[in-house]
C-alpha positions as CSV (number, residue, x, y, z in Angstrom):
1,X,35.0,3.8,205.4
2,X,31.3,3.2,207.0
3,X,30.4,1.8,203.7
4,X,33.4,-0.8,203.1
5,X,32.4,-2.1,206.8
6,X,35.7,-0.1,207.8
7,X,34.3,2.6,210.5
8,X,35.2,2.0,214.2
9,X,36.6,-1.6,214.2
10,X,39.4,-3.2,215.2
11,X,41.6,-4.9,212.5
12,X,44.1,-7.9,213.7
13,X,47.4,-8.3,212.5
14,X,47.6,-11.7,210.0
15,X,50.2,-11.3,207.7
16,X,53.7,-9.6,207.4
17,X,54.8,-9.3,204.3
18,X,58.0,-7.7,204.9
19,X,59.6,-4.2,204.1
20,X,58.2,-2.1,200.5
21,X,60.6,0.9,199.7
22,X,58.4,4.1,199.1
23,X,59.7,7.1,197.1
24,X,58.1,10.6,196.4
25,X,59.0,14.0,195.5
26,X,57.9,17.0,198.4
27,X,60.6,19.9,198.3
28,X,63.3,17.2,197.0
29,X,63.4,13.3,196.6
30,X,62.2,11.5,199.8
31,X,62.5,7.8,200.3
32,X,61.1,5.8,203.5
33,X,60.6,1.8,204.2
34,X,57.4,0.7,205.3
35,X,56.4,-3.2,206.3
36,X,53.5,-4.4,204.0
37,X,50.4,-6.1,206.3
38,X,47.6,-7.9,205.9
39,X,45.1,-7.3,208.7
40,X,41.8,-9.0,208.9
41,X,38.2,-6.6,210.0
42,X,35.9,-8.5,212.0
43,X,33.6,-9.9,209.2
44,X,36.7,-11.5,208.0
45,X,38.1,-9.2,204.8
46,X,41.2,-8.8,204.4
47,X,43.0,-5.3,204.5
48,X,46.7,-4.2,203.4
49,X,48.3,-1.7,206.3
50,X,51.2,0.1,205.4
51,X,53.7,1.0,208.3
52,X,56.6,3.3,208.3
53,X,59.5,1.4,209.7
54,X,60.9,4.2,212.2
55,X,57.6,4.7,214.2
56,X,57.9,0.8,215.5
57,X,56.8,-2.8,214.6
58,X,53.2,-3.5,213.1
59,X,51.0,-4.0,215.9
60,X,48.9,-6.9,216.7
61,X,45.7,-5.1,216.2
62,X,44.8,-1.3,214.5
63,X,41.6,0.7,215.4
64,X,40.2,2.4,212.4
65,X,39.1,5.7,214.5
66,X,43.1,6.5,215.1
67,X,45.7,4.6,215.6
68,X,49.5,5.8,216.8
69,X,52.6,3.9,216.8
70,X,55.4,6.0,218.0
71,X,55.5,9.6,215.5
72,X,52.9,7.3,213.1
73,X,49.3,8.4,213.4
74,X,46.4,6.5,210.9
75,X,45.5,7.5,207.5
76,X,43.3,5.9,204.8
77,X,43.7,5.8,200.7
78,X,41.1,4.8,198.6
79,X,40.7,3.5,195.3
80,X,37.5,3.2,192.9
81,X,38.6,0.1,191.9
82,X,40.5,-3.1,193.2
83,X,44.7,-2.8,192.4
84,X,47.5,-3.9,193.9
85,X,50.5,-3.1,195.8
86,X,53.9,-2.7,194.3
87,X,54.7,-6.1,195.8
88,X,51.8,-7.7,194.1
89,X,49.3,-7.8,197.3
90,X,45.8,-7.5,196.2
91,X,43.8,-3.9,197.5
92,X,39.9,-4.2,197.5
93,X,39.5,-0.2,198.1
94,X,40.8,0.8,201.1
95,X,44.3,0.8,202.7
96,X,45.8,1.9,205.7
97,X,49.4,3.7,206.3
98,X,50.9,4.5,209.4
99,X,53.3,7.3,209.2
100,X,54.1,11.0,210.4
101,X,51.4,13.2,209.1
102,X,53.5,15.6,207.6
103,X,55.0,13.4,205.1
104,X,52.5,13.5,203.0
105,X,52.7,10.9,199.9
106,X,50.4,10.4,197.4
107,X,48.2,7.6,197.7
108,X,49.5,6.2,194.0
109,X,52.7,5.3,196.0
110,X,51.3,2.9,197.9
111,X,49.1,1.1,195.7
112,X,47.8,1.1,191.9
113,X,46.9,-0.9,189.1
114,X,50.0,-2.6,186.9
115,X,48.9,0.1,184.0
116,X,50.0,2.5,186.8
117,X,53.4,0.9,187.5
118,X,54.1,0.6,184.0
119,X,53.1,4.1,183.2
120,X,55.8,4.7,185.3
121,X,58.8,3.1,184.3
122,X,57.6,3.8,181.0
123,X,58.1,7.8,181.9
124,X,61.3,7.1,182.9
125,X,62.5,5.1,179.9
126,X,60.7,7.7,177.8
127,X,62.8,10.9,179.1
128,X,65.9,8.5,178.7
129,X,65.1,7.9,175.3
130,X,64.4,11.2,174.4
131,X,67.1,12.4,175.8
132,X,69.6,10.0,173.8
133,X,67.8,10.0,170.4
134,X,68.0,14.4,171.0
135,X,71.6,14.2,171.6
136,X,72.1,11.8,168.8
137,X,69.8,13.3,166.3
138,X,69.4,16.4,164.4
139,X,72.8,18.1,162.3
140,X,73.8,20.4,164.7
141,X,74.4,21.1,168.3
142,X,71.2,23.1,168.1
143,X,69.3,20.5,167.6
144,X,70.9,18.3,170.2
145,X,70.5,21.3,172.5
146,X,67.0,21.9,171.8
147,X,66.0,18.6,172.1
148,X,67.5,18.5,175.2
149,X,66.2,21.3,176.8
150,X,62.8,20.1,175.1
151,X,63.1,16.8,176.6
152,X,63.8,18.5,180.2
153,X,61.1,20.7,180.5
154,X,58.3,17.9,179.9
155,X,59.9,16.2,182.8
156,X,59.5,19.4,185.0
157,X,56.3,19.4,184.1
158,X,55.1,15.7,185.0
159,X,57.3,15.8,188.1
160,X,55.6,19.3,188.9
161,X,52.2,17.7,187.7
162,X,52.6,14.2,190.5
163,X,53.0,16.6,192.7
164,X,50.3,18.4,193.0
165,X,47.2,16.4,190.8
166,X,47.6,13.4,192.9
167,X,45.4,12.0,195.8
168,X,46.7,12.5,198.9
169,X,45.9,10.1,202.1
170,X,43.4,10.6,204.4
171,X,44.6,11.6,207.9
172,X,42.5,9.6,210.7
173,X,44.7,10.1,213.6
């Protein structure tokens, strides 16, 4: 954070974008509403604060050494690159999220590139596919079955593989 001019400043409150829905996978599915914000550093860049909707409304200005908003407390993602939001909200490399610490999404939630976001949907419509074309395909009900059980197993896998290979945010406080 030193190094993106981030460290121990205050950020104020410009923009609210409104409410992003979240979802992620910890024990089971888990989905939570968070208000999208711009907030501007002192030498004027522009930085994107995610805030969970139950721990209050954004506040008018963040500190970057710990911030809490009722059970929220600070943390920090950060991306090698510049991506964007879900919503389309530009991210230069670091982000901000407000939230209970133990809910603990990957960063990728919040914000990505569009490759990302397709990548995505494109899982989805991929198990879907292969799913329908197994059921469809092959001469026999083994085949269908196989291809089922094939077509389940690879999505254990990548749902056991977000869980665990992704980047988690940075608790501040």
């Amino acid at each position: 954070m030193e190094e993106n001019g981030l460290y121990d400043v205050i950020l104020n409150l410009d923009q609210d974008f409104g409410e992003v829905l979240i979802e992620w996978y910890q024990t089971s599915k888990r989905t939570e509403y968070y208000q999208e914000c711009e907030y501007s550093s002192p030498n004027g860049d522009k930085v994107i604060v995610f805030i969970a909707t139950n721990c209050g409304v954004p506040p008018e200005q963040i500190t970057t050494i710990g911030q809490q908003l009722g059970e929220g407390q600070l943390h920090f993602g950060y991306k090698d690159k510049g991506c964007t939001t879900k919503s389309g909200n530009v991210v230069d490399r670091i982000f901000f999220v407000i939230h209970p610490n133990n809910w603990g999404p990957h960063q990728r939630r919040f914000v990505g590139s569009a490759d990302e976001w397709a990548t995505d949907k494109e899982n989805l419509a991929s198990l879907a596919g292969t799913l329908t074309g197994a059921a469809a395909a092959g001469t026999g009900a083994g085949a269908a079955v196989s291809g089922v059980l094939g077509a389940l197993a690879g999505a254990a896998v990548t749902h056991g593989l977000e869980r665990v290979a992704g980047q988690y945010l940075r608790f501040i406080g």
